[in-house]
C-alpha atoms as a printed R data frame, in Angstrom:
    type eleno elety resid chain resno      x       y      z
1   ATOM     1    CA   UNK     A     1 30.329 -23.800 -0.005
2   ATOM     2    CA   UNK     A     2 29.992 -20.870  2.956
3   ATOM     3    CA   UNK     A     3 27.376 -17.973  1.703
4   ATOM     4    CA   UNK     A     4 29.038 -14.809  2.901
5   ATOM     5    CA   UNK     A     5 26.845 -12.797  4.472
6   ATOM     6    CA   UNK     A     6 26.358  -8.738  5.356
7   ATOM     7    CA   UNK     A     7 24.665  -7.487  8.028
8   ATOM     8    CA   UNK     A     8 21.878  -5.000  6.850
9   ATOM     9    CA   UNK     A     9 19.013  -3.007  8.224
10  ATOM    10    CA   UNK     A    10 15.683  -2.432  6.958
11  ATOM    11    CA   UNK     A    11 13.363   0.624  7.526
12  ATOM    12    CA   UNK     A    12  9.932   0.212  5.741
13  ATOM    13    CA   UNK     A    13  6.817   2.041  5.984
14  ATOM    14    CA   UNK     A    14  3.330   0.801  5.834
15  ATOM    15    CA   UNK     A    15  0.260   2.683  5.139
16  ATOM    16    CA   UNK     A    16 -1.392   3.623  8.517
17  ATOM    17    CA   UNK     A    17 -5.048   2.968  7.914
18  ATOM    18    CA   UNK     A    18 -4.675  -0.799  7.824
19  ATOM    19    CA   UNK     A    19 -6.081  -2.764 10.951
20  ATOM    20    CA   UNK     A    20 -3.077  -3.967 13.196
21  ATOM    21    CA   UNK     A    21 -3.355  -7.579 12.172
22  ATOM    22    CA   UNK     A    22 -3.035  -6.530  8.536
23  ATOM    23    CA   UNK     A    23 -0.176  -4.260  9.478
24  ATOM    24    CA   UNK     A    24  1.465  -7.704 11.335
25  ATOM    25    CA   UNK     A    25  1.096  -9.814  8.469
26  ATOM    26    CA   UNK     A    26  2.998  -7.050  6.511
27  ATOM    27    CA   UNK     A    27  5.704  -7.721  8.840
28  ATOM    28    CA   UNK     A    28  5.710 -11.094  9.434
29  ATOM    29    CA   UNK     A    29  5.919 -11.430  5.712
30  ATOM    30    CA   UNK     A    30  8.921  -9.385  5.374
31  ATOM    31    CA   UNK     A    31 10.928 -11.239  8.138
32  ATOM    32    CA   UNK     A    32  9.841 -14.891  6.906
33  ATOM    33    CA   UNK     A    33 11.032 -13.052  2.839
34  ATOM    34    CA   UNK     A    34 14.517 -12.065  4.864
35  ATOM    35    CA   UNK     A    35 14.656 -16.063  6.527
36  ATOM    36    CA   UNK     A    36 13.490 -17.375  3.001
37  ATOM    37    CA   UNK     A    37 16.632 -16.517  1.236
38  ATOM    38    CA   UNK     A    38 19.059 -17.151  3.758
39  ATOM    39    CA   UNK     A    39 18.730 -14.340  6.172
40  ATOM    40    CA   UNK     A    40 18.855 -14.430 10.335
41  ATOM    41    CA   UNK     A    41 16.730 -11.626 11.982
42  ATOM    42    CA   UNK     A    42 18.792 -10.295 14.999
43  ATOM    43    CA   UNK     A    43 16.165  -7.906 15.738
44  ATOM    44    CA   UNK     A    44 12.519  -6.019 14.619
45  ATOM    45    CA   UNK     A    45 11.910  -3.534 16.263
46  ATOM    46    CA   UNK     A    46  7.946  -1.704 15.336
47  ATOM    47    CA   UNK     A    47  8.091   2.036 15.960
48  ATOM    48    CA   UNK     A    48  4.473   1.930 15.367
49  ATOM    49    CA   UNK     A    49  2.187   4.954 14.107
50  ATOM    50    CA   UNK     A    50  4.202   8.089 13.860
51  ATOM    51    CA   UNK     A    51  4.311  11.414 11.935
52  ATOM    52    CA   UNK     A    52  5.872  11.320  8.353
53  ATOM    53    CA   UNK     A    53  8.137  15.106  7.899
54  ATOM    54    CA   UNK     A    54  6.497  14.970  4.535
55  ATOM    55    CA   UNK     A    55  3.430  13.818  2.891
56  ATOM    56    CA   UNK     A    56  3.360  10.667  1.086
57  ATOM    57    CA   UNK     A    57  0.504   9.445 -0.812
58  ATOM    58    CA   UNK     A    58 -1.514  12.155  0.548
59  ATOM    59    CA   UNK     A    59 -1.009  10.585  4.302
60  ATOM    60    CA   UNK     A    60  0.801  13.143  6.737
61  ATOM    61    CA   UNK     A    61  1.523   9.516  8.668
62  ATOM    62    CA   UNK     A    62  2.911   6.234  8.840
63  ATOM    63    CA   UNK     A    63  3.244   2.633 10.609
64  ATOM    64    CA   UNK     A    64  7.395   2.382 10.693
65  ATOM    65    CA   UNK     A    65  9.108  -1.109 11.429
66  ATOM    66    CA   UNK     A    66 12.969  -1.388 11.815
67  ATOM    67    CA   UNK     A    67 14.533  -4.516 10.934
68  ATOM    68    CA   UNK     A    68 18.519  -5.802 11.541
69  ATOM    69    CA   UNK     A    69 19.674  -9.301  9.757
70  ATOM    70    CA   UNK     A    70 22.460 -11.104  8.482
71  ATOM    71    CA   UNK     A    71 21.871 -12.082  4.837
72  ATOM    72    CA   UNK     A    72 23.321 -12.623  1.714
73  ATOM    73    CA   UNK     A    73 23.654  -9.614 -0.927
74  ATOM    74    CA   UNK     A    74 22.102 -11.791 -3.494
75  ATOM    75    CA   UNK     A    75 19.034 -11.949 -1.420
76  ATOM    76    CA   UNK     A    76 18.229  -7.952 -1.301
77  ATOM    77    CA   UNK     A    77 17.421  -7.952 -4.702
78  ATOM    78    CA   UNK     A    78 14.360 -10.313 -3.564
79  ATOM    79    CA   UNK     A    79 13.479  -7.842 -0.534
80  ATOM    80    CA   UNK     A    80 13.599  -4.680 -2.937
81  ATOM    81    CA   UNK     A    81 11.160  -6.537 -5.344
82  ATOM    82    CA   UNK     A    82  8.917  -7.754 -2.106
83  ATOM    83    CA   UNK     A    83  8.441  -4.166 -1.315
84  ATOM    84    CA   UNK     A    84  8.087  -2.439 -4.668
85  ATOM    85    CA   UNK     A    85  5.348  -5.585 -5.110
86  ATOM    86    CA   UNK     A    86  3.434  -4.781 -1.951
87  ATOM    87    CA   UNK     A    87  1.119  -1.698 -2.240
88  ATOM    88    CA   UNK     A    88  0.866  -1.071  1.335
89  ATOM    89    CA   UNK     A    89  4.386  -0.356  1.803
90  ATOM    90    CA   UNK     A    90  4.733   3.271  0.872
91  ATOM    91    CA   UNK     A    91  8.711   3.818  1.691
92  ATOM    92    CA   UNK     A    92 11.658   1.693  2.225
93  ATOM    93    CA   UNK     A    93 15.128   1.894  2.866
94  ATOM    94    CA   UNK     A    94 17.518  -1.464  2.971
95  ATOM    95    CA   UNK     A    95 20.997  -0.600  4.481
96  ATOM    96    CA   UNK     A    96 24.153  -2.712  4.198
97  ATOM    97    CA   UNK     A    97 25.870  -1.237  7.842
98  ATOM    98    CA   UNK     A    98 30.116  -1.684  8.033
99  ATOM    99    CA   UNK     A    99 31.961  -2.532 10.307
100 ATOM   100    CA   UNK     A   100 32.167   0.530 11.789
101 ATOM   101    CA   UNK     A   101 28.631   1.197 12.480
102 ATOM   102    CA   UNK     A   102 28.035  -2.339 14.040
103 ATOM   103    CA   UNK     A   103 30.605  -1.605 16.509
104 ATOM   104    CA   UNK     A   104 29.324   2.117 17.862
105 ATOM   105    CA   UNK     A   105 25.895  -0.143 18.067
106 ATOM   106    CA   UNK     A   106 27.299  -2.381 20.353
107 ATOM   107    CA   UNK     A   107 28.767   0.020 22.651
108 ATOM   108    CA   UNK     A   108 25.832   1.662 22.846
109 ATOM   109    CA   UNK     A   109 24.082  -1.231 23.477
110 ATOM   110    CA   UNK     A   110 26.308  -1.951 26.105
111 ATOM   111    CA   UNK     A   111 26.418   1.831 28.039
112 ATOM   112    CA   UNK     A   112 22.475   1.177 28.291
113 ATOM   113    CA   UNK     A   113 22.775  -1.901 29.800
114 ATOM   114    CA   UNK     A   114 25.059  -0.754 32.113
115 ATOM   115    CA   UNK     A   115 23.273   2.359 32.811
116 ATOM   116    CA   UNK     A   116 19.782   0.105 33.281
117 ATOM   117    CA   UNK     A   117 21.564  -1.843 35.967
118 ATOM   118    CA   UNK     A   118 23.181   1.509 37.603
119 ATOM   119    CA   UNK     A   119 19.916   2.258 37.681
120 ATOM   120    CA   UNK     A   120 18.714  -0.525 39.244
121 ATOM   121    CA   UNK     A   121 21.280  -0.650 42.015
122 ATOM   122    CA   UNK     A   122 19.983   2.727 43.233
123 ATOM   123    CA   UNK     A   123 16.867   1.896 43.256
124 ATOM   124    CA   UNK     A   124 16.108   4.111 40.259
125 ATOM   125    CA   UNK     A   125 13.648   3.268 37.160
């Protein structure tokens, strides 16, 4: 039997004071979660340290990581429980994007690539 699977993004946010490595292993236990049950990362991308617009926890910040996979829906139940588990994760935010949405991100995807070897061309960086 095929599993039908959604493509879905993550935002989570991680309490800033941790050392990097601990921050990491936050991360890298999310994405192995996501592979766990079925899931294929197509990308993680870590927006690092940045400015919350509202105090959580009494922290004005936050470490942000963005994560896009294929999964699925029966295994976002498990991610929702992984976060609400894990203490240093002080927001999240799991996103099942359409059809729609997957296709603006590919044109985009696509302008910049074409604009980054424009760019290239004339000598530009």
């Amino acid at each position: 039997m095929i599993q039908r699977t959604n493509t879905y993004e993550t935002l989570f946010i991680v309490n800033p004071v941790l050392e990097d490595s601990q921050i990491d292993a936050i991360v890298t236990r999310t994405k192995e979660l996501i592979e766990k049950h079925g899931g294929v990362i197509k990308s993680l991308e870590p927006w690092g340290r940045k400015r919350m617009a509202y105090i959580i926890n009494k922290k004005n910040n936050g470490y942000y990581a963005l994560i896009e996979f294929d999964a699925p829906a029966e295994s976002i139940t498990s991610l929702e429980r992984f976060y609400n588990l894990e203490e240093e994760v002080m927001r999240h935010i799991i996103v099942k994007l359409d059809k729609k949405t997957l296709l603006a991100k590919s044109l985009k995807k696509e302008q910049a690539i074409r604009l980054s070897e424009a760019n290239k061309e004339q000598g530009i960086q």
